[in-house]
C-alpha positions in Angstrom: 195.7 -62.8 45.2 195.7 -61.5 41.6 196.0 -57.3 41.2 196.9 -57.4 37.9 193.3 -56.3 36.7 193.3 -53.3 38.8 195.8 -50.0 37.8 197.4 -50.3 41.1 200.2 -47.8 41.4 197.5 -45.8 39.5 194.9 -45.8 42.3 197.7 -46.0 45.0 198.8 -42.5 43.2 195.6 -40.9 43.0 194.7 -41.6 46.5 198.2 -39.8 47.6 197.4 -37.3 45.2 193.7 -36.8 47.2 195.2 -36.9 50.4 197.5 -33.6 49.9 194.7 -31.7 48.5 192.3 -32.5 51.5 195.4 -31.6 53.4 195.4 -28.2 51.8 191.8 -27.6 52.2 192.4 -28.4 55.6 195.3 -25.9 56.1 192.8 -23.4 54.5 190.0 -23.8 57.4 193.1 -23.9 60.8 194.8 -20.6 58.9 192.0 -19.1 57.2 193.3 -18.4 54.2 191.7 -19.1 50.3 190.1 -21.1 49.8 188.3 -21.1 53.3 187.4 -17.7 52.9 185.1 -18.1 50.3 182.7 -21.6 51.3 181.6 -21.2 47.6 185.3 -22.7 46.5 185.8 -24.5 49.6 182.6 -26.8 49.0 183.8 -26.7 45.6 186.9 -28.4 45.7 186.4 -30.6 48.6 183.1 -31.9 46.1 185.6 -32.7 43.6 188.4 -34.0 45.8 186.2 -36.0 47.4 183.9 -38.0 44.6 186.3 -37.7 41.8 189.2 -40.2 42.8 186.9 -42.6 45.5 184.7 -43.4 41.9 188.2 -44.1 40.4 189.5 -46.3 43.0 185.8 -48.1 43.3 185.6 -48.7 39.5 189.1 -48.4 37.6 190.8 -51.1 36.2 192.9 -51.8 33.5 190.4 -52.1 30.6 187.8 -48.8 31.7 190.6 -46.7 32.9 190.8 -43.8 30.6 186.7 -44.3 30.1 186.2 -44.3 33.8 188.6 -41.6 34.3 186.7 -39.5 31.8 183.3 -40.4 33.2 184.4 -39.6 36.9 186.0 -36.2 36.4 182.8 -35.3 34.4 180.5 -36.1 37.2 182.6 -34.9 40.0 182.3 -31.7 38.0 179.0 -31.8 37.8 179.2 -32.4 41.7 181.8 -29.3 42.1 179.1 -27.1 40.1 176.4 -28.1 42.9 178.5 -27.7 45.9 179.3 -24.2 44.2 175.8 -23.3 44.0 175.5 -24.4 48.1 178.9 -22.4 48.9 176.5 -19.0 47.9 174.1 -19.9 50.5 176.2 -19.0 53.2 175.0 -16.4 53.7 176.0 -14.0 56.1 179.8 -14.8 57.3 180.5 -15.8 59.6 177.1 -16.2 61.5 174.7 -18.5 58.7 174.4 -22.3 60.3 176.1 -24.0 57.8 174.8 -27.1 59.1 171.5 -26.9 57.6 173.1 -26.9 54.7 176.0 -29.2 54.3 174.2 -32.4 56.1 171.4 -32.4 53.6 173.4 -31.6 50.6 176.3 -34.4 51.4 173.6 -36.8 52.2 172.2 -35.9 48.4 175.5 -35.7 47.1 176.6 -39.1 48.5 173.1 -40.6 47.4 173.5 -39.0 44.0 177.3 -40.7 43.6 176.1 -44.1 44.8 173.8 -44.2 41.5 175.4 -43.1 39.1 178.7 -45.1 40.1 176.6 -48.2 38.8 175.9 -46.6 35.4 179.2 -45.0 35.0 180.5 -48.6 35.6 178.0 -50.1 32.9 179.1 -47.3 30.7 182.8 -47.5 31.2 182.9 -51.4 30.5 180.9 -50.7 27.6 178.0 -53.5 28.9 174.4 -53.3 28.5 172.4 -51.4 30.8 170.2 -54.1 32.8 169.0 -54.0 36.0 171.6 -57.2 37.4 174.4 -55.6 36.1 173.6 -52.7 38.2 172.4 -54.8 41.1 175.6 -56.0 41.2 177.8 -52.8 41.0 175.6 -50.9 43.5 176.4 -53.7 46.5 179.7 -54.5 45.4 180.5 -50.8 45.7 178.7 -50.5 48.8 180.4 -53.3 50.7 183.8 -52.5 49.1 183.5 -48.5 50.1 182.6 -49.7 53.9 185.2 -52.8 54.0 187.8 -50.1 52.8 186.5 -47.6 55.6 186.8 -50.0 58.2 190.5 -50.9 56.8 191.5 -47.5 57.1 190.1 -47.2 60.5 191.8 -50.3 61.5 195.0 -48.8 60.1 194.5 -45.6 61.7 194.0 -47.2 65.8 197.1 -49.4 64.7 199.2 -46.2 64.3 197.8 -44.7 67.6 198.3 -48.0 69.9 202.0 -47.6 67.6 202.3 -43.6 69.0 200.5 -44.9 72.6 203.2 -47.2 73.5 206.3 -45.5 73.0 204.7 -42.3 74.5 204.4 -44.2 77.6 208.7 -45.0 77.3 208.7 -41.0 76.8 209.5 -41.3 73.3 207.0 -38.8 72.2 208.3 -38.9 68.1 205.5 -41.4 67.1 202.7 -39.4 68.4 203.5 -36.1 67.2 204.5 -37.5 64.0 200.9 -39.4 63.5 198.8 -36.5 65.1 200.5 -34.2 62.4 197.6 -33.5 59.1 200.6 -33.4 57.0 201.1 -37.4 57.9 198.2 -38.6 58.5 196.2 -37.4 55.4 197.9 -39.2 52.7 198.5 -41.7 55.2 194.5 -42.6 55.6 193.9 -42.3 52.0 196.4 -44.8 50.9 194.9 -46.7 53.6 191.7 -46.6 52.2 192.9 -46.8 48.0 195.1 -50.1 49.8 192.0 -51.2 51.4 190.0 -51.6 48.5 192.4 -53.2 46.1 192.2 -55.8 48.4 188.6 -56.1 48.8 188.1 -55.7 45.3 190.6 -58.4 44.5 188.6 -60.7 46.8 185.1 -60.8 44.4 184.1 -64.2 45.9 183.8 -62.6 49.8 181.9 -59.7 48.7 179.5 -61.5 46.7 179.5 -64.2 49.5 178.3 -60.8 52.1 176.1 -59.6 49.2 174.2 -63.1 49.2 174.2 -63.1 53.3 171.8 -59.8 53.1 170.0 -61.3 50.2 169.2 -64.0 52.5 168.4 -62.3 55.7 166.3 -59.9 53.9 164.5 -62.2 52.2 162.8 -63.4 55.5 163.0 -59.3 56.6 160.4 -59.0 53.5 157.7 -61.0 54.9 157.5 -59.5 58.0 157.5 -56.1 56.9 154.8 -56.9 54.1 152.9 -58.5 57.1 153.2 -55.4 59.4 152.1 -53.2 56.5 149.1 -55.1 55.5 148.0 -55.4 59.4 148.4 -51.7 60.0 146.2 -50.8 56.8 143.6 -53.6 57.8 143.5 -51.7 61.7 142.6 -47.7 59.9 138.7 -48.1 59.7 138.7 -48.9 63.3 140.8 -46.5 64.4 140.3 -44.0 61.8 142.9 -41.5 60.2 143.1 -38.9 62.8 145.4 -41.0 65.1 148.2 -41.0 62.4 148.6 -37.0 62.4 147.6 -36.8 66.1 150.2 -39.1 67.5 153.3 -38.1 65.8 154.3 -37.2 62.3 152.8 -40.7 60.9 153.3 -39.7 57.2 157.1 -40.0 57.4 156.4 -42.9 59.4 154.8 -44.4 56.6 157.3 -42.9 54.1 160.0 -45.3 55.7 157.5 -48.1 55.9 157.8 -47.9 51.9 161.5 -47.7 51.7 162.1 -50.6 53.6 159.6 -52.3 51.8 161.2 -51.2 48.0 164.8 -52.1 49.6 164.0 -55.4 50.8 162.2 -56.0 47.8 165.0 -54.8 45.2 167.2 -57.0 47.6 165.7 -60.2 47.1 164.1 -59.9 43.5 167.1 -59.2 41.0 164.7 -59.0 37.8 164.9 -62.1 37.0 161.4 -63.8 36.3 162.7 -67.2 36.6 163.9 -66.8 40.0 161.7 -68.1 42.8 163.1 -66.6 46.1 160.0 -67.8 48.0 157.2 -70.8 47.3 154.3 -69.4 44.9 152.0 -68.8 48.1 153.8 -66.7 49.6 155.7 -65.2 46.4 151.9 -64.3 45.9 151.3 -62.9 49.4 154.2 -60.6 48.5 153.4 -58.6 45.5 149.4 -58.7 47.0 151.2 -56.7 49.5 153.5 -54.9 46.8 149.8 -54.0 45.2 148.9 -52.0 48.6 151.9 -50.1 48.7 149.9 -46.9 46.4 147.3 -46.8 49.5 150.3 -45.8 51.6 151.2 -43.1 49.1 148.0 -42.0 49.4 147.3 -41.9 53.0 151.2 -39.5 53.3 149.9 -37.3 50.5 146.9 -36.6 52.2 149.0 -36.2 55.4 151.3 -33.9 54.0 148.1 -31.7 51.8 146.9 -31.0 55.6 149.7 -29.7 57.1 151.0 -27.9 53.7 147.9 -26.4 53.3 147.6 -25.3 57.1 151.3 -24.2 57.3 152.4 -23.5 53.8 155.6 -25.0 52.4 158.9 -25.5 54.4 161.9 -27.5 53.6 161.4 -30.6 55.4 157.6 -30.5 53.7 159.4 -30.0 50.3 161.3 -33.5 50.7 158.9 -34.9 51.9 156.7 -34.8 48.9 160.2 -35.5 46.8 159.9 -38.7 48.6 156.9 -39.4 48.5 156.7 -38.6 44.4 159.9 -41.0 44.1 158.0 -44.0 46.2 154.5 -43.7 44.6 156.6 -44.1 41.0 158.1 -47.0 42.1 155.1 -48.5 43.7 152.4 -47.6 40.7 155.5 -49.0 38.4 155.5 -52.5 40.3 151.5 -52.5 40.5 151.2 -52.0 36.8 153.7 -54.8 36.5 151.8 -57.1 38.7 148.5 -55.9 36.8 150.2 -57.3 33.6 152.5 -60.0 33.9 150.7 -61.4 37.3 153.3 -64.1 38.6 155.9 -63.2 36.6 155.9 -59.5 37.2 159.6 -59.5 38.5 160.7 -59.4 34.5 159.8 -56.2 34.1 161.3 -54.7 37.9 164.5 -53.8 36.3 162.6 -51.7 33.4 161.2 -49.7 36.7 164.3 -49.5 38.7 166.3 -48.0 36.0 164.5 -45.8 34.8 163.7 -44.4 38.4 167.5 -44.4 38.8 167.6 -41.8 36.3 164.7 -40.2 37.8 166.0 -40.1 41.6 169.2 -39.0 39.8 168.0 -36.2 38.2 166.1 -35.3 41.1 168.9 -34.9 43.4 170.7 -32.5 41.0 167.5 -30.3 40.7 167.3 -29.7 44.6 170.5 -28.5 45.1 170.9 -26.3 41.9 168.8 -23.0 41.2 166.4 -25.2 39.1 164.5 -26.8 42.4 166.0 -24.9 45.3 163.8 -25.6 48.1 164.9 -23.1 50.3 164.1 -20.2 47.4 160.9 -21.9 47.3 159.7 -21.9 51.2 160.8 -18.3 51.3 158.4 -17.4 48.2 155.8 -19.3 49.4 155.8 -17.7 53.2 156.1 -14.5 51.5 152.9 -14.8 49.7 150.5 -16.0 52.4 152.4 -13.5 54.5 150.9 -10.6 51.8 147.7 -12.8 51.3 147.0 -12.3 55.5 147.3 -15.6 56.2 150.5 -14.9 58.2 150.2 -11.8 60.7 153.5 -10.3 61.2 153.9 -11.2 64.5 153.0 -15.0 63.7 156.3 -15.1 61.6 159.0 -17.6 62.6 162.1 -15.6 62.2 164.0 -18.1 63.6 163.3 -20.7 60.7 164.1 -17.8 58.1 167.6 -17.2 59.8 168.8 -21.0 60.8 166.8 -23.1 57.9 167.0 -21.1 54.8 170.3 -19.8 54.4 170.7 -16.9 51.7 166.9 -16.9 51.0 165.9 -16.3 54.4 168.8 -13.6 54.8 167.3 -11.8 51.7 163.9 -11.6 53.4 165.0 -10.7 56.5 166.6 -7.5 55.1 164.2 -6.6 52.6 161.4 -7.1 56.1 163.8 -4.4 57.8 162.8 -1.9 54.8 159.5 -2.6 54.3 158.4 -2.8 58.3 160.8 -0.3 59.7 157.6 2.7 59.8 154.9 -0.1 60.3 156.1 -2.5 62.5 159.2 -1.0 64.6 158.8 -4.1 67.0 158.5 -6.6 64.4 162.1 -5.0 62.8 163.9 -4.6 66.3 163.4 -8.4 66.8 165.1 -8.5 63.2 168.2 -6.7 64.4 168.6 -9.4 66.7 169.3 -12.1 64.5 172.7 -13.3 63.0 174.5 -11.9 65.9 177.5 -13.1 68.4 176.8 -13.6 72.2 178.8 -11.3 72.9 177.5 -8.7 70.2 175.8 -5.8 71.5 172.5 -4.3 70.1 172.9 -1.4 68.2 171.9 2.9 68.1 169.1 1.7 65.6 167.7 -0.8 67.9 168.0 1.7 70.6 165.5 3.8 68.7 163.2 1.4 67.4 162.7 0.2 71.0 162.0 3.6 72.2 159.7 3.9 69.8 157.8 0.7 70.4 156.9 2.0 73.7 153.5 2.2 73.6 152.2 4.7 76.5 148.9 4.2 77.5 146.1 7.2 78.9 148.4 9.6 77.5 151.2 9.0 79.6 154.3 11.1 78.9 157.7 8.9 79.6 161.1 10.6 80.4 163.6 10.0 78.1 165.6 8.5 80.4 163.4 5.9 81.6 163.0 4.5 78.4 166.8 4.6 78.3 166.8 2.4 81.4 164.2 0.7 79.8 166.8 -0.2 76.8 169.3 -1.3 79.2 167.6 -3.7 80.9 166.2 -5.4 78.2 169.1 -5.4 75.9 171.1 -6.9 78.4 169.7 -10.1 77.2 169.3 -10.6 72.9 166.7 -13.4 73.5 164.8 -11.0 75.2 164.7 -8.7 72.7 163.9 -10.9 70.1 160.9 -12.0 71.5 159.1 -8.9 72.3 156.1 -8.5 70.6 154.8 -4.9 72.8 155.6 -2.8 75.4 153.0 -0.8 77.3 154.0 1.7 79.6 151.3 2.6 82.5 151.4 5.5 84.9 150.8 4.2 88.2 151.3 5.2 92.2 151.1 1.8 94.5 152.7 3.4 97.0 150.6 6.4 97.4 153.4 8.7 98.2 152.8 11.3 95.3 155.6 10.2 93.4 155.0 8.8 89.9 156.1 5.4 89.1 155.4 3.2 86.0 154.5 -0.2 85.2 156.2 -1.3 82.0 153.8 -4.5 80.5 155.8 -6.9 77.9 154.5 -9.2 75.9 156.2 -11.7 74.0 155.5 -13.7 70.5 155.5 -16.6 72.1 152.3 -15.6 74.2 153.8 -14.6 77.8 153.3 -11.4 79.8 155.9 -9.9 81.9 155.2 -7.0 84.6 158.0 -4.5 85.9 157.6 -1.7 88.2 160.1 1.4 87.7 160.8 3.9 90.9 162.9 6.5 90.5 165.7 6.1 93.5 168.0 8.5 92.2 167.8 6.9 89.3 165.0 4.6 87.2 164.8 1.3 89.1 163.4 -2.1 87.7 161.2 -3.5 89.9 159.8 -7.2 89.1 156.3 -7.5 89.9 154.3 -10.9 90.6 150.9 -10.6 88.6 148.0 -12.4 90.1 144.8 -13.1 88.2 141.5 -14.3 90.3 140.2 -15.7 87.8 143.1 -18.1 87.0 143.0 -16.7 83.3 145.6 -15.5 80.9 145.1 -11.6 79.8 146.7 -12.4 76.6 144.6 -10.6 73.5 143.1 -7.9 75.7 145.9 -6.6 78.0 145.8 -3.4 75.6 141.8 -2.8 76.1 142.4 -3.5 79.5 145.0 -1.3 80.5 143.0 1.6 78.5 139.4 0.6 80.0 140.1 -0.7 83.3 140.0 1.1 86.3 143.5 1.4 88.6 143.1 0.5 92.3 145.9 -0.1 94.4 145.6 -3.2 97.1 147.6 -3.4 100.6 149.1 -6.8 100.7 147.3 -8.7 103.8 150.4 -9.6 105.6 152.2 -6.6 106.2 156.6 -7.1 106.2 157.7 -8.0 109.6 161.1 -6.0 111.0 162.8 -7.4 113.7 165.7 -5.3 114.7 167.8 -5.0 111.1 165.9 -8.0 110.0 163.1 -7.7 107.5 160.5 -10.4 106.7 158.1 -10.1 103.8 155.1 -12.7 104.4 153.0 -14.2 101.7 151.0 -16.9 101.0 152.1 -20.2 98.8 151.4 -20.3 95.3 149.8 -23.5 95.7 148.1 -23.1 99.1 146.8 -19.6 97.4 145.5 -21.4 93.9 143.9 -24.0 96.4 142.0 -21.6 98.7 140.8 -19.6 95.6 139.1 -22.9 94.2 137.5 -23.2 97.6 136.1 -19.4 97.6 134.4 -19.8 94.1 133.2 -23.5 95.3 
């Protein structure tokens, strides 16, 4: 095994070096202390600590190591600068779901690193760019970051079968020592820098693996060509509405693409002499190649429907991203094929690289203020909210507070303001949001809910029933975040002179609740069971109701039986009840 290529007490030093400062950052998040209290630097530095030496230990060696160097510290920069950018999002500590955030943003991030490893590598060794060259860095890089994973994994259960066994003999020194972050840290990374000086050092394997996929995906191709020419050959007989109906068919279709470009990039390496497959069935592929822009659009049309009956959101946003990325590659290769017919693979490497660049660029726009897609759902909701297309009580606060980060936070507050005289409701179900369990609701809500009482036929409420009314329903935060209205009815069912009141809420999400209040010393919440003849919601005329209708109070037919200090109340079975009603109107 010959090293001598590779800087290895170079890489073996940066990876120690990379191990300590993730132990730091880690410190930082169990203590609390800087940078962990401000995610802006916290994403920052674990950006740069994570991409800056793992592109050094993929792609140094002795001839590119200053150029590399240079290059990697430059992007990872770049990288830092992004994760910055996201670290301002989180917005407010310590209740915004940083998850929405981080998953899409490392999955850009990683995506983002993979590509421009292979041109950093191209640039370092001072080669021409070509498409094999890069074919050959992006799967050597690939199989070489997830051969060195699995090392370090290996390395890791070693250690803890190491720590198992002598805790069984009650020497317990091994286990604490390897369940300590100041071991195993550095450990794992040196793991992982030792890992892939090996793998790396072992060309002939990888590009052995790297011809193993070429092969199985070569036969992969067909079929998915196949299964994509049959399903557009079945639309006129079962038309388009199925696809949106059914499922969301446009992402469906959007990975139907990918699978087809990456199958196809995997078997055709640009080289126009290459003959992968016999000429009927090299035909049969780029016929199907030629197809792929009726896919793109079939999701654009998909996607135009639901954008222009829901407005924008994030997952619609990257969706189109994808979409524009696929439809560029596949109008690339069909202009290709248009051309240079059977020998349109020559000029599949002009396409991929420049759409390297492209993707490239695109994933730094997303996550910077030049394309933040977040920003750009809020803006968009906020305009069909002010054209009408959005009533207030239609809005998904929910999607503003988890999805959208410091956008959403922004419009939330600035909705407080604006709706606070308008829309007491709407801004009590505001207050809700970005709170603890265990948080309780505050004076202002206490008011605002107060307020929202709406009481009909010029009913006068005592202060403190609507107290009680507070109470009860702030005992529970979803509950309050749902209501839509309260109506408060004057009522006597029990016919004893006394008044009592019937407190009606509706929620957003279109149900109706009924509670009786007696006063019995104090107000008393009564839960009542509402019964409709006709089977029928009252939603969207309960208010004209309650104001029109006439009051009449109903004896129940089966009056409670007492036996001694036993009381029975008697009524019929929901089902036996819905049953015998049929039979009436029948």
């Amino acid at each position: 095994m010959d090293t001598s290529r590779y800087p290895t007490l170079l890489m073996l030093l940066v990876a120690l070096v990379q191990g300590f400062c993730l132990l730091i950052l880690h410190e930082s998040i169990e203590f609390e202390f800087w940078p962990a209290t401000s995610p802006s630097w916290l994403y920052t530095l674990y950006a740069f600590v994570l991409v800056c030496p793992t592109m050094f230990l993929l792609a140094a060696n002795n001839a590119n190591t200053l150029r590399l160097g240079t290059g990697a510290v430059g992007f990872a920069l770049l990288c830092a600068a992004l994760a910055y950018y996201t670290g301002l999002q989180v917005i407010p500590l310590p209740h915004a779901d940083v998850e929405e955030l981080l998953f899409p943003f490392c999955f850009a991030i990683s995506l983002l690193t993979f590509k421009a490893l292979m041109y950093l590598q191209v640039w370092a060794d001072d080669e021409p760019l070509d498409y094999p060259k890069l074919f050959s860095y992006s799967w050597r890089n690939l199989l070489t970051l997830g051969l060195g994973l699995a090392f370090t994994l290996v390395t890791w259960g070693v250690l803890m079968l190491w720590a198992g066994l002598f805790k069984v003999i009650n020497i317990d020194f091994f286990y604490d020592l390897f369940t300590e972050e100041w071991f195993y840290y550095p450990i794992l990374t040196m793991a992982l820098a030792f890992g892939i000086i090996l793998i790396r050092s072992l060309t002939v394997i990888v590009d052995t693996i790297k011809r193993l996929q070429q092969v199985l995906l070569k036969y992969l191709l067909v079929l998915l060509i196949f299964v994509s020419l049959l399903f557009l050959v079945t639309l006129p007989f079962t038309g388009l509405e199925p696809i949106w109906e059914n499922g969301p068919g446009s992402y469906l279709m959007l990975w139907m693409q990918a699978c087809i470009l990456f199958a196809l990039n995997s078997v055709y390496q640009s080289n126009a002499n290459e003959r992968p497959y016999a000429l009927p069935v090299h035909r049969f592929i780029y016929g199907g190649i030629a197809l792929l822009p009726c896919y793109s659009a079939l999701v654009f049309y998909g996607l135009a429907l639901r954008i222009e009956q829901y407005g924008w959101s994030v997952s619609r946003f990257w969706g189109i991203i994808v979409w524009a990325l696929l439809a560029l590659f596949s109008i690339g290769y069909v202009l290709a094929i248009v051309r240079k017919r059977d020998a349109w693979i020559a000029t599949l490497g002009k396409v991929n690289v420049g759409m390297g660049v492209v993707l490239m660029l695109t994933l730094v726009a997303v996550n910077s203020p030049l394309l933040d897609l977040r920003k750009r759902t809020v803006n968009d909701q906020l305009n069909r909210i002010a054209e009408g297309k959005i009533a207030i009580d239609d809005i998904d606060i929910q999607y503003f507070e988890r999805h959208l980060a410091k956008p959403g936070f922004d419009a939330i507050e600035k909705w407080k303001t604006t709706y606070r005289d308008t829309h007491p409701e709407f801004v009590m179900r505001l207050n809700q949001l970005y709170m603890n369990w265990d948080e309780i609701n505050s004076e202002n809500d206490k008011t605002l809910l107060m307020s929202n009482v709406k009481c009909i036929r010029d009913c006068a409420a005592p202060s403190e029933l609507l107290e009680q009314i507070y109470i009860d329903l702030s005992a529970n935060r979803w509950v309050m975040r749902d209501i839509k209205h309260l109506y408060l009815l004057q009522v006597d069912p029990n016919e004893d002179g006394e008044t009592e009141y019937l407190l009606i809420q509706e929620t957003v999400y279109g149900g109706t609740t009924f509670y009786l209040y007696a006063w019995q010393q104090q107000w008393q919440k009564l839960i009542v069971n509402s019964v409709n003849t006709k089977g029928d919601s009252p939603e969207g005329d309960i208010l004209k109701l309650l104001e029109n209708a006439t009051v009449l109070y109903e004896a129940p037919k089966y009056k409670h039986i007492r036996i001694g200090d036993l009381i029975i109340g008697t009524h019929l079975d929901d089902n036996h009840s819905q049953t015998s009603k049929q039979a009436e109107e029948q």
